[in-house]
C-alpha positions, -999 to 999 in steps of 0.1 A, spaced: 21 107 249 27 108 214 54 127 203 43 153 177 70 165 147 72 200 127 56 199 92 79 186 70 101 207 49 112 197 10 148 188 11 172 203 -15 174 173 -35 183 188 -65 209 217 -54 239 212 -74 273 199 -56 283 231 -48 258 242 -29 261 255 7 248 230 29 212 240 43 200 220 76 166 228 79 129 216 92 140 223 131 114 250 154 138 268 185 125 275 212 141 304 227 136 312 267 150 352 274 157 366 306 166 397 318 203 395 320 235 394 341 270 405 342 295 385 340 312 389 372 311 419 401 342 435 395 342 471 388 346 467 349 318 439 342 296 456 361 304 489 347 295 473 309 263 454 323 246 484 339 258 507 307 241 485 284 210 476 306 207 520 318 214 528 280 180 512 265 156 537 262 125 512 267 143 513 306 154 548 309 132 570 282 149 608 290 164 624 264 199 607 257 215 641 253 204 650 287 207 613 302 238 597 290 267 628 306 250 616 339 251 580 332 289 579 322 304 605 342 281 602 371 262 567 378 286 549 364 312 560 383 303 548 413 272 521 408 295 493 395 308 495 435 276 489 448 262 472 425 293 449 426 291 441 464 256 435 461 259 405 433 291 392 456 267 386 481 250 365 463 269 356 435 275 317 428 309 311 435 311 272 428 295 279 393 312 313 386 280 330 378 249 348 395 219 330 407 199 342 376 226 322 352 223 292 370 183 291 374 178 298 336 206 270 331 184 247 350 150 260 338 161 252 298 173 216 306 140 211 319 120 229 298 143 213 266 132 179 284 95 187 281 99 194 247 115 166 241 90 141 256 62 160 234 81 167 202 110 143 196 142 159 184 120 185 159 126 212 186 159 229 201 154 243 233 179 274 242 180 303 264 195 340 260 197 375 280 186 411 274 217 422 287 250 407 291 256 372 280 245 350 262 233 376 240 202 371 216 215 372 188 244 349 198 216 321 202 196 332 175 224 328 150 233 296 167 192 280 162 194 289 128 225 274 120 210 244 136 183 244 111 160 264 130 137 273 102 111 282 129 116 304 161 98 304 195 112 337 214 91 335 251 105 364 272 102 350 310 82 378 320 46 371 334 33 401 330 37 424 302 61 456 304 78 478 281 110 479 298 110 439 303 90 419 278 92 445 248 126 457 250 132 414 252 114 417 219 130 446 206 163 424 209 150 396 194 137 413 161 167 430 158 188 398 158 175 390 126 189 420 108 213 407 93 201 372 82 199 361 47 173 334 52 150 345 84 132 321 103 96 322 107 90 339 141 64 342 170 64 357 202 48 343 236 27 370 254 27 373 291 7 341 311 2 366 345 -36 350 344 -29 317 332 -47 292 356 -16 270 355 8 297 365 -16 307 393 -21 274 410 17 269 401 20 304 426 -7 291 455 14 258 458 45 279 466 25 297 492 7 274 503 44 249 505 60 277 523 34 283 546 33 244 557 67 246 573 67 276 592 57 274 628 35 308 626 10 317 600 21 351 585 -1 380 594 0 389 560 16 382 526 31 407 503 34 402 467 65 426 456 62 431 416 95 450 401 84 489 396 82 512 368 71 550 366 38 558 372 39 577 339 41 541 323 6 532 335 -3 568 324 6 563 288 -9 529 281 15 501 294 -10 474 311 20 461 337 4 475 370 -29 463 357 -19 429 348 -2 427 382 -33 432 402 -48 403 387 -21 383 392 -27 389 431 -60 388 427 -63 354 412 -35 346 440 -56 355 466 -90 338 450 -69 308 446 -54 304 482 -91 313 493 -79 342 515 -95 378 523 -88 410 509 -65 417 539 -41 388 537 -24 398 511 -12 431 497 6 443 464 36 466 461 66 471 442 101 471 446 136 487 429 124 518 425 147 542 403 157 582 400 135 612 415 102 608 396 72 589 409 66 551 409 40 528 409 29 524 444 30 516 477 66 510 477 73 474 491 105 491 513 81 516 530 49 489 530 68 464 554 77 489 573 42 503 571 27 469 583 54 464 612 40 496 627 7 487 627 11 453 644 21 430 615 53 411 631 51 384 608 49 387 572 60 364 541 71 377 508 73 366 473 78 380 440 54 369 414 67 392 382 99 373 385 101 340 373 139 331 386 154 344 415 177 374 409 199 407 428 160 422 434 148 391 452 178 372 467 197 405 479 175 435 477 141 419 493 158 391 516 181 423 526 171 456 523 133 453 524 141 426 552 160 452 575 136 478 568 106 455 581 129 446 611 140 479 619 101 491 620 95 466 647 88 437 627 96 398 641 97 371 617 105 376 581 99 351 553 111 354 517 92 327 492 115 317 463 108 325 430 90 295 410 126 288 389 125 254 379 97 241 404 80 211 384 47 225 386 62 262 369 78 245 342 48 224 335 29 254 333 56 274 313 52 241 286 19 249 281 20 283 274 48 271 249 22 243 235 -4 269 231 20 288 207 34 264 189 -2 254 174 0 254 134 36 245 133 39 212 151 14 189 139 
């Protein structure tokens, strides 16, 4: 394939001897994730959840009404739970969470891609919501690379405020403060993308291969929001249906072989539903002993698929009667998902890489 470059830029050929030095001509690409804290004691998760329950695209009540129960009352005692659930699964060789160590591997790929395609015109990087690497620590660091041009693709497949445009939120105010912004774009969700589908049905369709039984059914857990989202405009439960509907057209299945819910619900008020933690226990009482799960809004594995559906939702489908539980791994840095994820990239890179 032949390796395509960024238009070129004019070099500061006549800037006097004192000039600053300017690198420039370079187009970042920038892959953001939710986040994660930086360990699971008490005090890093105590600043994680503070900074991720504080944002008001996640929690949108009143701050003078929701931040005295946040800091005298949640987080007082979530960092304990929280905590023991990201020990569980935490990464102990690497010194970081599952989610850290995907992302790590998903940019090398992806910054491979990009290489093959583009030469050394492109930097490939990756950043967090919350926690660390911040946003703006990478953005600073692709401009002072020369990024003249920036790529920001929030790993969300579908759109939601409280993932994808809080993401973006970030971003744009990362470049407060710069004296010479970059030109900037921003990837939209891919949750129909045929390559992203067919990327899911092989995952499915792998899993499936090596178990002994077929599943009875296959539930597609999506992360939840308030039903007052859907209510006032944000497409995410839409988007989310097709998803599984494209899944299920895809795999050639019925309408009965697969079933959408979602997980991690949050406070009193009323979520999008069915509930994946009261669905699997739904299904085991009606004669569904074997089911297979995956997680198609999340593009790396993370504390809501690794601990709270191959745990919690798990033991509430056994403890309902069910038999034979199987969690399908996130996409993460399967060939076929970062293939697809390269295309989308492509796609928006049209007009500044010739």
């Amino acid at each position: 394939m032949n390796k395509m470059t960024a238009s070129p830029v004019p070099a500061m050929t006549h800037a006097p001897a004192d000039h600053p030095k300017v690198k420039m001509g370079k187009v970042g690409i920038l892959l953001a994730n939710l986040g994660t804290p930086d360990n699971y004691d008490y005090w890093s998760m105590r600043r994680y959840l503070n900074e991720f329950l504080s944002d008001r695209r996640v929690i949108d009540y009143s701050p003078w009404l929701w931040q005295p129960l946040l800091q005298l009352v949640i987080l007082t005692k979530r960092p304990f739970s929280s905590g023991a659930a990201y020990k569980s699964i935490w990464n102990e060789e690497a010194g970081e969470s599952p989610l850290m160590t995907i992302t790590k591997d998903q940019t090398a790929k992806m910054a491979t891609l990009m290489q093959e395609r583009y030469g050394d015109s492109v930097i490939v990087d990756y950043c967090m919501r919350y926690g660390n690497p911040s946003t703006k620590s990478k953005v600073d660091a692709l401009v002072a690379q020369g990024c003249t041009k920036i790529l920001f693709f929030p790993l969300y497949p579908q759109y939601a405020g409280a993932t994808s445009a809080t993401a973006c939120d970030q971003f744009f105010r990362s470049l407060e403060d710069i004296k010479w912004q970059p030109q900037v774009r921003t990837v939209g969700p891919y949750f129909d993308h045929p390559l992203y589908i067919e990327a899911l049905a092989q995952s499915i369709e792998r899993a499936y291969g090596k178990l002994e039984h077929r599943p009875d059914v296959l539930v597609a857990s999506y992360h939840g929001v308030p039903q007052r989202y859907l209510m006032e405009g944000d497409p995410y439960h839409c988007q989310c249906q097709k998803t599984s509907r494209l899944l299920k057209e895809r795999l050639g299945w019925g309408d009965t072989e697969i079933v959408t819910t979602f997980q991690s619900r949050f406070g009193p008020e009323e979520w999008l539903q069915p509930y994946t933690v009261e669905e699997v226990a739904r299904l085991a009482e009606q004669g569904k002993k074997r089911i297979a799960v995956c997680a198609p809004a999340f593009s790396a594995d993370c504390i809501e698929t690794l601990e709270e559906i191959n745990e919690e939702i798990r033991e509430s489908f056994e403890h309902a009667g069910g038999e034979e539980f199987t969690y399908i791994p996130c996409l993460n840095d399967d060939d076929a998902h970062m293939r697809a994820l390269a295309v989308v990239i492509g796609d928006n890179l049209q007009g500044w890489m010739d």
